[in-house]
MDAnalysis code that builds the backbone (N, CA, C; Angstrom):
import MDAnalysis as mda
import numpy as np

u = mda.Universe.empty(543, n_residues=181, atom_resindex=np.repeat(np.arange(181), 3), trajectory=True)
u.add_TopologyAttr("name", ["N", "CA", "C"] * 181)
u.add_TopologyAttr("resid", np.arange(1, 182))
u.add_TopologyAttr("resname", ["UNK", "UNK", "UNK", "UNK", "UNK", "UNK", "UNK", "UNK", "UNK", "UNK", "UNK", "UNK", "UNK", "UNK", "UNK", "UNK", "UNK", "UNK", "UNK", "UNK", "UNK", "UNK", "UNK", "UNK", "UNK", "UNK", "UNK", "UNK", "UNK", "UNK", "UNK", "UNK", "UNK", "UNK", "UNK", "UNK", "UNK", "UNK", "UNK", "UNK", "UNK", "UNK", "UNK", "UNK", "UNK", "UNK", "UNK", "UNK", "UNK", "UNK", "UNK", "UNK", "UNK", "UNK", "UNK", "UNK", "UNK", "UNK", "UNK", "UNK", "UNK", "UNK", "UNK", "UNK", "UNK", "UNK", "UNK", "UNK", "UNK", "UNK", "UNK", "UNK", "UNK", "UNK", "UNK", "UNK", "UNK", "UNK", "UNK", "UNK", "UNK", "UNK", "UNK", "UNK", "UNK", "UNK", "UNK", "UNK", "UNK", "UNK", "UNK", "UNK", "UNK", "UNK", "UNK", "UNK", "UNK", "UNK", "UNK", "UNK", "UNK", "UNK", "UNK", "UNK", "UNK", "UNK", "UNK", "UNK", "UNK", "UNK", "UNK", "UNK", "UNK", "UNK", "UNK", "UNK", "UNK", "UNK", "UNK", "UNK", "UNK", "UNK", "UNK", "UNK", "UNK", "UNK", "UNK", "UNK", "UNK", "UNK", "UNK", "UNK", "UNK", "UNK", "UNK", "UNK", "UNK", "UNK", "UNK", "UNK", "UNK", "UNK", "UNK", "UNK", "UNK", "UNK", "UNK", "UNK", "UNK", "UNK", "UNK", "UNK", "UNK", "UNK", "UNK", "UNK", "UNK", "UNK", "UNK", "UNK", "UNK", "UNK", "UNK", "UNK", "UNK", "UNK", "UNK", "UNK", "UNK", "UNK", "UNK", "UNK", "UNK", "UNK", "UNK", "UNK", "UNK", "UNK", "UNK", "UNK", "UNK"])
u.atoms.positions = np.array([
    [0.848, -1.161, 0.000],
    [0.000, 0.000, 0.000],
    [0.906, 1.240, 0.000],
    [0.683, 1.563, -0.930],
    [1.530, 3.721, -1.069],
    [0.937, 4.309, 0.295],
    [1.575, 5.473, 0.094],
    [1.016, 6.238, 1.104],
    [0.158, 7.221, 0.859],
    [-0.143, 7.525, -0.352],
    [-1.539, 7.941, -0.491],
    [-2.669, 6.898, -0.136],
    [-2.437, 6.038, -0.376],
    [-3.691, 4.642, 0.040],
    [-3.757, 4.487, 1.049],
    [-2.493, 4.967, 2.071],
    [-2.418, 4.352, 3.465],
    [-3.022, 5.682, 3.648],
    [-2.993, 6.829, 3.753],
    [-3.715, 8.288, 4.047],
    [-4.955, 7.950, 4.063],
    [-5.785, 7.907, 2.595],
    [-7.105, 7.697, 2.275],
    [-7.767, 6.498, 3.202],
    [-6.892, 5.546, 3.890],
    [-7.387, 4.281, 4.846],
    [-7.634, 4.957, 6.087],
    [-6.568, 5.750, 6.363],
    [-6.375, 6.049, 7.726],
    [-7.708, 7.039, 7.458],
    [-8.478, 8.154, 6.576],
    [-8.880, 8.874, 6.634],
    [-10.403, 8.233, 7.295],
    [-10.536, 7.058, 6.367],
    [-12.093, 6.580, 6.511],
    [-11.900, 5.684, 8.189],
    [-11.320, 5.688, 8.429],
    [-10.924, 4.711, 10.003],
    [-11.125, 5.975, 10.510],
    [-10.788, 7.055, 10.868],
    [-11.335, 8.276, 11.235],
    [-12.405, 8.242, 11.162],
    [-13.114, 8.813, 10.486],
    [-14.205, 9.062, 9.957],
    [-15.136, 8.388, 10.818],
    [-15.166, 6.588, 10.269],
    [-15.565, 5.528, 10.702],
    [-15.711, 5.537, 12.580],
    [-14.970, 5.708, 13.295],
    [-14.482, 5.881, 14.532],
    [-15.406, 7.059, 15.371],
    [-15.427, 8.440, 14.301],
    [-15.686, 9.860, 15.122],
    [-16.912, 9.401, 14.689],
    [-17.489, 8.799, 13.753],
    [-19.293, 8.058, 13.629],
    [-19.730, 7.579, 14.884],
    [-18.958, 6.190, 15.225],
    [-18.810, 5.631, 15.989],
    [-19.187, 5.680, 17.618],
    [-18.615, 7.120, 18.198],
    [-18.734, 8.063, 19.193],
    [-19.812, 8.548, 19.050],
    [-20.446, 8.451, 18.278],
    [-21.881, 9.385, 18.268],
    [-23.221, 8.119, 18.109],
    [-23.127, 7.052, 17.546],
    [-24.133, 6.493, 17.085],
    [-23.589, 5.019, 16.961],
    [-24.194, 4.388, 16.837],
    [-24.595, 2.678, 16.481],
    [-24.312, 2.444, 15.352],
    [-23.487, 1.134, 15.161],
    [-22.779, 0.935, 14.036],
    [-23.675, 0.629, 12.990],
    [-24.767, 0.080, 13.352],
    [-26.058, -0.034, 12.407],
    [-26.942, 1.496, 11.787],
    [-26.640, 2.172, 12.783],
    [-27.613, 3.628, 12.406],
    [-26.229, 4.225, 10.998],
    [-24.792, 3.664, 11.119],
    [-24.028, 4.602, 10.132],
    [-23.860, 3.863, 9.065],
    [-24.360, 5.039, 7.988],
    [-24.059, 4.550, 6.682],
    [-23.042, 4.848, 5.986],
    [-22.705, 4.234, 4.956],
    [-21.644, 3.836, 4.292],
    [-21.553, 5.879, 3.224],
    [-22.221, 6.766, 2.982],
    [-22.391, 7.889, 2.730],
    [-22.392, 8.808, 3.820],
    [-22.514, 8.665, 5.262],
    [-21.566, 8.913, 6.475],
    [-20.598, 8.993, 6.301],
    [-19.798, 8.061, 6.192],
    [-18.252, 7.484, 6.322],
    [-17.921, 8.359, 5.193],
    [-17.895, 8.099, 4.119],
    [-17.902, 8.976, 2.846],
    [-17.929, 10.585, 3.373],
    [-18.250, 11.281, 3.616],
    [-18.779, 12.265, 4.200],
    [-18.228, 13.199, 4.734],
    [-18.212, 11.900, 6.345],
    [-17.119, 12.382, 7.085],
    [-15.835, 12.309, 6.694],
    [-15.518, 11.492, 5.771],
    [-13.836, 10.922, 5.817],
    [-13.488, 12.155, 4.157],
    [-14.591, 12.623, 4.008],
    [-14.004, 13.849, 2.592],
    [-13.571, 13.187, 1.446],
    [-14.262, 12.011, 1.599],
    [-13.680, 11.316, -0.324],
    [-14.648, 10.808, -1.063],
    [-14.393, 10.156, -2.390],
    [-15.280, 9.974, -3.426],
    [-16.082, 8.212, -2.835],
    [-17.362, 8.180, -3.768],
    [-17.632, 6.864, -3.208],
    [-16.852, 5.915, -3.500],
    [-16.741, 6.044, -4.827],
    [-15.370, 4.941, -5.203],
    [-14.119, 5.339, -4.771],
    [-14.158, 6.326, -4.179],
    [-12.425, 5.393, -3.322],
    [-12.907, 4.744, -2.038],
    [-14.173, 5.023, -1.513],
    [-14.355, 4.244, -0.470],
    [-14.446, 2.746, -1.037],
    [-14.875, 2.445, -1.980],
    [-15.340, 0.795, -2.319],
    [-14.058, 0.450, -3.046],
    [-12.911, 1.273, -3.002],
    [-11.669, 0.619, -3.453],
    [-10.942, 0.077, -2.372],
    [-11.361, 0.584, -1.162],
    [-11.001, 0.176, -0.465],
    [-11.366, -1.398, 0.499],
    [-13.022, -0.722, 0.814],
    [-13.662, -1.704, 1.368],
    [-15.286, -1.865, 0.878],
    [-15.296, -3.244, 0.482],
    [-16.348, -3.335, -0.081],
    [-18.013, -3.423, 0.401],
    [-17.779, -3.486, 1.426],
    [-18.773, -3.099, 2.598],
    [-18.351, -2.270, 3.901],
    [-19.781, -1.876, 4.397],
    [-19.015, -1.411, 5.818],
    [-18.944, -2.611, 6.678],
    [-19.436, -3.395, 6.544],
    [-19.248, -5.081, 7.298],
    [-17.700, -5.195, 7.469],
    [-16.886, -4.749, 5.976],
    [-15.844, -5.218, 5.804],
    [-14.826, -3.977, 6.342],
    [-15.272, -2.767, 6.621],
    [-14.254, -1.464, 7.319],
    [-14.289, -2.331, 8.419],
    [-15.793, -2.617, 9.563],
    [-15.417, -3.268, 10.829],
    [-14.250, -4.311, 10.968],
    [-14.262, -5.234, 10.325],
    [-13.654, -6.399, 10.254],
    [-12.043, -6.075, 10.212],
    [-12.052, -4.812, 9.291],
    [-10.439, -4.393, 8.802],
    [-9.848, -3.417, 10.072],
    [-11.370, -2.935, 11.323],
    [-10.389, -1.509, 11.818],
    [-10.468, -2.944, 13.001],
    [-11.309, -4.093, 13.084],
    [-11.095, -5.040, 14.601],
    [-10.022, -5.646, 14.272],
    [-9.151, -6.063, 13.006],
    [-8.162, -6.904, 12.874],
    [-7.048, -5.941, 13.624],
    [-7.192, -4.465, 12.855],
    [-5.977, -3.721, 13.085],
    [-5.863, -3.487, 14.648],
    [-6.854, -3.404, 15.109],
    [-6.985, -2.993, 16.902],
    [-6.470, -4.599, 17.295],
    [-7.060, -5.281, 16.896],
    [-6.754, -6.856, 17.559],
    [-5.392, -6.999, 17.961],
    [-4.334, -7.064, 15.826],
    [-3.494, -7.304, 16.056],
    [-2.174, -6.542, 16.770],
    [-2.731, -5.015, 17.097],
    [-2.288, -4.289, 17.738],
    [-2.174, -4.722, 19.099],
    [-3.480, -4.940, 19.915],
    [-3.523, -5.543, 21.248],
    [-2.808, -6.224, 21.928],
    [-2.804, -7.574, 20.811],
    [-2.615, -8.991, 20.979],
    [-1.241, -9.309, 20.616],
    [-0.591, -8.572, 19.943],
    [0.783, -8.967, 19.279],
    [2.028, -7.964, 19.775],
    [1.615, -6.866, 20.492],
    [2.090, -5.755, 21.147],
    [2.950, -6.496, 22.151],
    [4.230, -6.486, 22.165],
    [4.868, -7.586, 23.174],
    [5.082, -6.801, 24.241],
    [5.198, -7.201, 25.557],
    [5.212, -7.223, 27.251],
    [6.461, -6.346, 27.398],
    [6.527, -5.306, 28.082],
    [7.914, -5.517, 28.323],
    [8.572, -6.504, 29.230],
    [9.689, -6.774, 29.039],
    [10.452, -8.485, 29.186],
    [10.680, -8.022, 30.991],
    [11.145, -7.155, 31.069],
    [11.014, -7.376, 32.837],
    [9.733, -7.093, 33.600],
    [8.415, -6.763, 33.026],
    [7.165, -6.792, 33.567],
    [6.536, -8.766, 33.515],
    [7.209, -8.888, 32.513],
    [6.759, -10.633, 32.065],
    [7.785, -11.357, 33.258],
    [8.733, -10.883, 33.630],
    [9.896, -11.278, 34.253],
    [9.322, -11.382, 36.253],
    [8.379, -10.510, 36.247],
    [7.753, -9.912, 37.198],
    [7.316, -11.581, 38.096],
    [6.395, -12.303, 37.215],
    [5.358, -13.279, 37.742],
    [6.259, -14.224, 37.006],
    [5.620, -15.426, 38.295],
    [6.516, -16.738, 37.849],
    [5.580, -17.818, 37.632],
    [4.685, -17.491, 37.740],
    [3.595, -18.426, 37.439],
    [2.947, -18.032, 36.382],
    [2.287, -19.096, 35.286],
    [1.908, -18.776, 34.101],
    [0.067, -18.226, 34.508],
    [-0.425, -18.384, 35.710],
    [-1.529, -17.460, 35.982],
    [-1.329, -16.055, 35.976],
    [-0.373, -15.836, 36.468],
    [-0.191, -14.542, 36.859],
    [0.685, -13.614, 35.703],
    [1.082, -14.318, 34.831],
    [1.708, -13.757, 33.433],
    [0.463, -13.819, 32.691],
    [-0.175, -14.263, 32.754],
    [-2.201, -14.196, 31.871],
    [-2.545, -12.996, 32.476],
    [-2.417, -12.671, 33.875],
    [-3.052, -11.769, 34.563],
    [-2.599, -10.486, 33.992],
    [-1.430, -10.114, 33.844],
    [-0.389, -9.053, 33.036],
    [-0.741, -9.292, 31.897],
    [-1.124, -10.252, 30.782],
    [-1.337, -9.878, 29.556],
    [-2.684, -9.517, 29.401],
    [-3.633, -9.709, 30.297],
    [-5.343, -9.508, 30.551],
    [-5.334, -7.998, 30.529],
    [-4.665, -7.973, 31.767],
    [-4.740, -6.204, 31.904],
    [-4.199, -5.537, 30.790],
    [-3.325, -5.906, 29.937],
    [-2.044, -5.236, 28.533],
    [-3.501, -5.428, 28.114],
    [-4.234, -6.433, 27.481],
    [-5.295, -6.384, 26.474],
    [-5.987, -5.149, 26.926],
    [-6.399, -5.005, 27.696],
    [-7.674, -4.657, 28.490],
    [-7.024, -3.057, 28.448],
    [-5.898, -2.804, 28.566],
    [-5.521, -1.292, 28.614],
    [-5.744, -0.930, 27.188],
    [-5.121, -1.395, 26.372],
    [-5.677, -1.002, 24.944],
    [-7.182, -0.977, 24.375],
    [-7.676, -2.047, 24.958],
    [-8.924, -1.790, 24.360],
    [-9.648, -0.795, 25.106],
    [-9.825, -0.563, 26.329],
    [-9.822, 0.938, 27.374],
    [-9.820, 2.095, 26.088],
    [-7.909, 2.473, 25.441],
    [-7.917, 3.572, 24.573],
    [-8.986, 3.529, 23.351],
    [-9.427, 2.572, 22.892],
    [-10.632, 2.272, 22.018],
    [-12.093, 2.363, 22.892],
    [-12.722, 2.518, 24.052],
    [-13.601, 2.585, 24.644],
    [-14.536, 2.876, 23.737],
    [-14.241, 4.607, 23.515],
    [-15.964, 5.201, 23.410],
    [-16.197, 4.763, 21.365],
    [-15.276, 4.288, 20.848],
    [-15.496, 3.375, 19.519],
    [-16.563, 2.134, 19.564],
    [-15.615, 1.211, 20.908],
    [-16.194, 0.161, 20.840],
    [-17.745, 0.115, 21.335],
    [-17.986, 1.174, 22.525],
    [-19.546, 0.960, 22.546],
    [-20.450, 1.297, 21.571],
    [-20.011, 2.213, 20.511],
    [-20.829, 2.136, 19.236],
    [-20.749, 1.082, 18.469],
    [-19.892, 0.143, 18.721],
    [-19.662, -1.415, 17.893],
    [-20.760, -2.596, 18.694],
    [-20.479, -2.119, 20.055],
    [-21.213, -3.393, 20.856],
    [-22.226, -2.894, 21.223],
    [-23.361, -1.689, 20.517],
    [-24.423, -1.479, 21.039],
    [-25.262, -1.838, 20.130],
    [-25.313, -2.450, 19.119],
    [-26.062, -3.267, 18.448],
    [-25.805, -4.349, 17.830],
    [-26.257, -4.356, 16.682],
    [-26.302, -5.962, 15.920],
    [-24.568, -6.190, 15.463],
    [-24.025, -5.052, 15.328],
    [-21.912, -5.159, 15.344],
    [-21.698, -6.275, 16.130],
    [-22.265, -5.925, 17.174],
    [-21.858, -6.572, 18.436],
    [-21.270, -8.060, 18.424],
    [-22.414, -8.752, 17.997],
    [-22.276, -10.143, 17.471],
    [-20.411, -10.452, 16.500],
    [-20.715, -9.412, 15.447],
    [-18.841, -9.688, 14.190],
    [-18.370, -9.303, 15.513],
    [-18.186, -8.470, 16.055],
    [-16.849, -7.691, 16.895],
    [-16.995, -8.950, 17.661],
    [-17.829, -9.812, 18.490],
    [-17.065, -10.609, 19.577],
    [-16.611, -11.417, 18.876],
    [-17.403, -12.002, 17.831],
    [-16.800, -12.952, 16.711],
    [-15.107, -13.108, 16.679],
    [-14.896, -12.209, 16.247],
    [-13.202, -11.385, 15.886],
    [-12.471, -11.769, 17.117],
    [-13.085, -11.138, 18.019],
    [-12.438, -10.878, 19.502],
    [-12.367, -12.103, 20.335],
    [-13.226, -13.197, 19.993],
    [-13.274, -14.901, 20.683],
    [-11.811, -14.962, 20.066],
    [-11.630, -15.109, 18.871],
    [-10.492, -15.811, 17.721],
    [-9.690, -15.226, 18.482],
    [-8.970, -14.141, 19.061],
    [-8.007, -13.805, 19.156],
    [-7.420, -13.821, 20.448],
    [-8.714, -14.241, 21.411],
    [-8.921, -14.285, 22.746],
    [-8.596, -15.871, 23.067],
    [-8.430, -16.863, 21.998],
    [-8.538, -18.115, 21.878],
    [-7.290, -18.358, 21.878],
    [-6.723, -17.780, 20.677],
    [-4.981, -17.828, 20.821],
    [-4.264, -17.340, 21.555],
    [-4.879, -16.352, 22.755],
    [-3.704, -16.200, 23.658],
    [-3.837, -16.902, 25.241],
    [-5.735, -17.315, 25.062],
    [-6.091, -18.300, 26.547],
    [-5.386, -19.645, 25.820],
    [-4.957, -20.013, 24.866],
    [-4.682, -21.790, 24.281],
    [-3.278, -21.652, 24.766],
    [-2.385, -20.897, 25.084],
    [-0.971, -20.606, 25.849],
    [-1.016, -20.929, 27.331],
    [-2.199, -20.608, 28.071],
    [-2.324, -21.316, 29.402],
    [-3.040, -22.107, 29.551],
    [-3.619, -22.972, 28.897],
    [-4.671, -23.876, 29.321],
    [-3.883, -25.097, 30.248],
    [-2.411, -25.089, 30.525],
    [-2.146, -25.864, 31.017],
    [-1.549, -25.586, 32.352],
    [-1.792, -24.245, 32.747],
    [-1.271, -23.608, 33.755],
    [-2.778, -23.526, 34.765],
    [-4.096, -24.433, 34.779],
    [-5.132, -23.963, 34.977],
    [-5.728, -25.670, 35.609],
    [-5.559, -26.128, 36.757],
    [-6.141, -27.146, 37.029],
    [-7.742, -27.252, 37.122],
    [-7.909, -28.686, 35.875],
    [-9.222, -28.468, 36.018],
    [-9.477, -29.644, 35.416],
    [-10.787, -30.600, 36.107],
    [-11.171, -31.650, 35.727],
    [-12.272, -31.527, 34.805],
    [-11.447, -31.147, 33.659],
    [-12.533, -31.173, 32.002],
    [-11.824, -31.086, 31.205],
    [-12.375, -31.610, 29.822],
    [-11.293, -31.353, 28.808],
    [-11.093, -30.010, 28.343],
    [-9.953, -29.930, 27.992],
    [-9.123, -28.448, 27.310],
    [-10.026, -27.794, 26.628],
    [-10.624, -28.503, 25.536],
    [-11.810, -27.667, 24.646],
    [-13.076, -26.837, 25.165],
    [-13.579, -27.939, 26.230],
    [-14.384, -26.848, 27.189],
    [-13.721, -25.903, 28.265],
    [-13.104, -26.269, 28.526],
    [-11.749, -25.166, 29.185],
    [-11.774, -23.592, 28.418],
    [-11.075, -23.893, 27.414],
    [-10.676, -23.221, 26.143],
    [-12.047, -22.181, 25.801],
    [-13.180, -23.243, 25.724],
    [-14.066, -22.208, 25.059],
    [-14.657, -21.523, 26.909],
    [-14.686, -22.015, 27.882],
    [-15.473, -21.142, 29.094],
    [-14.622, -19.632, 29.383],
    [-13.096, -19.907, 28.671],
    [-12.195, -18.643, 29.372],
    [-12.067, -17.580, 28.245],
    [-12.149, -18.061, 27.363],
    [-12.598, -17.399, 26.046],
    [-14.676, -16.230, 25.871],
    [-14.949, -17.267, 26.685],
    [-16.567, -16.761, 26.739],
    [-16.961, -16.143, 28.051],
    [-15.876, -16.174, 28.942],
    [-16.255, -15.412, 30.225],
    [-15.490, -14.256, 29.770],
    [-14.357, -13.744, 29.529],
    [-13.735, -12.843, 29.679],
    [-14.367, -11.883, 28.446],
    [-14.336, -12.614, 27.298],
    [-15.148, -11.936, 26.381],
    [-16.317, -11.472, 26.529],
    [-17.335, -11.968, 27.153],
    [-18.572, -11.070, 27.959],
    [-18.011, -10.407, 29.301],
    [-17.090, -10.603, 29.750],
    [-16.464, -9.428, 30.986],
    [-16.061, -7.925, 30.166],
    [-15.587, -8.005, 29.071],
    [-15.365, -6.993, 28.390],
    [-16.418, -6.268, 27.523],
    [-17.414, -6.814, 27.406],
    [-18.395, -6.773, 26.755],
    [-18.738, -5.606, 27.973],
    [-19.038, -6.260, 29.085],
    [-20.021, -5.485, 30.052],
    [-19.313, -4.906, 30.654],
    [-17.957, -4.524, 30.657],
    [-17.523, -3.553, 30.948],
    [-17.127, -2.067, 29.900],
    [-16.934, -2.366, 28.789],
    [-17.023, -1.503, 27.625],
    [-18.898, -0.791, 27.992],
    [-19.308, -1.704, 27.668],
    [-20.953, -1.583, 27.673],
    [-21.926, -0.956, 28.490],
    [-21.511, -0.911, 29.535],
    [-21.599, -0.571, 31.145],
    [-21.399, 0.504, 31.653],
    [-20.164, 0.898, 30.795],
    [-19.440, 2.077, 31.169],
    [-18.869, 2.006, 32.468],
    [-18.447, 0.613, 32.825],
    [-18.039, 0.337, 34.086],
    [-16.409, 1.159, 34.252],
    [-15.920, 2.084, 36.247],
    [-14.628, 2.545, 35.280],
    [-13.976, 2.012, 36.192],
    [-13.814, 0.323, 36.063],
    [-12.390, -0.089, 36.774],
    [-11.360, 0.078, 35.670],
    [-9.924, 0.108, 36.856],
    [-9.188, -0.226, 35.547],
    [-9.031, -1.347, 35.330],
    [-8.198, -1.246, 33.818],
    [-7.823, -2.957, 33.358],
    [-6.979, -3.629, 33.899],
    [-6.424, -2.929, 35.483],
    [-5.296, -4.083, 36.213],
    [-6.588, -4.832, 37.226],
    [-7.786, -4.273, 37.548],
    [-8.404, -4.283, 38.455],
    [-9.246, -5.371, 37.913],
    [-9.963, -5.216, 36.750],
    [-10.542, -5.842, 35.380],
    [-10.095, -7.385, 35.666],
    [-8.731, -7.292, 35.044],
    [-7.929, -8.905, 34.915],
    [-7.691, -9.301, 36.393],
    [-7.421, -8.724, 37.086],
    [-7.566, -9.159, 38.525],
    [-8.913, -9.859, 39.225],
    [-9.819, -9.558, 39.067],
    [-11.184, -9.934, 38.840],
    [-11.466, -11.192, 38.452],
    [-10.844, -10.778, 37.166],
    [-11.134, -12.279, 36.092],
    [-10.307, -13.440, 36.536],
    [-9.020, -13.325, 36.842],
    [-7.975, -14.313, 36.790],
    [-8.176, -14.894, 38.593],
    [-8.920, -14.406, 40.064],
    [-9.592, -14.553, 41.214],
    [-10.909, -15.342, 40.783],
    [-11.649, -15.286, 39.815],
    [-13.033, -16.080, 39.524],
    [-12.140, -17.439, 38.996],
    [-11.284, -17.298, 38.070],
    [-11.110, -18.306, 36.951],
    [-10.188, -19.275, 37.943],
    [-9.465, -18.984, 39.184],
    [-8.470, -19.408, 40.126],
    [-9.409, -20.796, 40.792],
    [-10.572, -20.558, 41.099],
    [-11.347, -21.090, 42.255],
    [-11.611, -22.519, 41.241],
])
């Protein structure tokens, strides 16, 4: 991608976002985005061919931002137990998605809601499938896998949603005290 293409991306992710803050991802239309973001329709559909498909492209970029954003090595260095290194990467997730807040409740206040957790299980899957063995528990891994994946993902849900204002050390602290017992 040039950097005129990368401009014109970044413009409608704007756009898309300051919508976002105001309204329900269902109430904004694709001549919104257009609109707000100051460009032609066809450069919007050169880009993305739905707005189904902007969501999908600005949750990958937030995801893989989140999720791939590495620890610093003496905070990871911190905990010696692989609970408590989940607990530090819970809260790392959880602080970033925090700076995305008032986006995401225009994503999770309607029918979005559903793609965005979609997205957000997958990615929530690959970093709970790193401890599933740090976690005593008489069941198999797969139901394991999917309960820590589906609790935390509705913990974030209802805390985005909620407007709840712990922080995200307080958040994963929470979570990783329920998931302990």
């Amino acid at each position: 991608m040039d950097r005129r293409q990368k401009k014109t991306r970044d413009a409608i992710f704007a756009a898309f976002r300051k919508l976002l803050e105001r309204k329900p991802y269902e109430n904004i239309t694709v001549q919104e985005i257009i609109d707000e973001a100051d460009i032609g329709r066809s450069t919007f559909y050169a880009h993305f061919e739905t707005k189904d498909e902007l969501l999908r492209s600005m949750c990958t970029d937030i995801f893989h931002h989140v999720f791939n954003q590495a620890l610093p090595k003496e905070a990871e260095e911190d905990y010696s137990s692989g609970i408590r290194n989940l607990e530090l990467k819970l809260g790392h997730v959880l602080y970033h998605l925090d700076e995305h807040r008032s986006e995401l409740r225009g994503i999770l206040s309607g029918n979005s809601a559903r793609l965005f957790m979609s997205y957000f299980r997958n990615y929530l899957a690959d970093l709970f499938m790193r401890y599933t063995d740090d976690f005593s528990a008489d069941v198999p891994k797969d139901y394991l896998l999917n309960h820590r994946v589906g609790s935390f993902a509705e913990t974030v849900k209802w805390w985005i949603a909620e407007k709840k204002e712990y922080s995200p050390e307080e958040l994963a602290a929470f979570y990783i005290k329920l998931i302990e017992k």
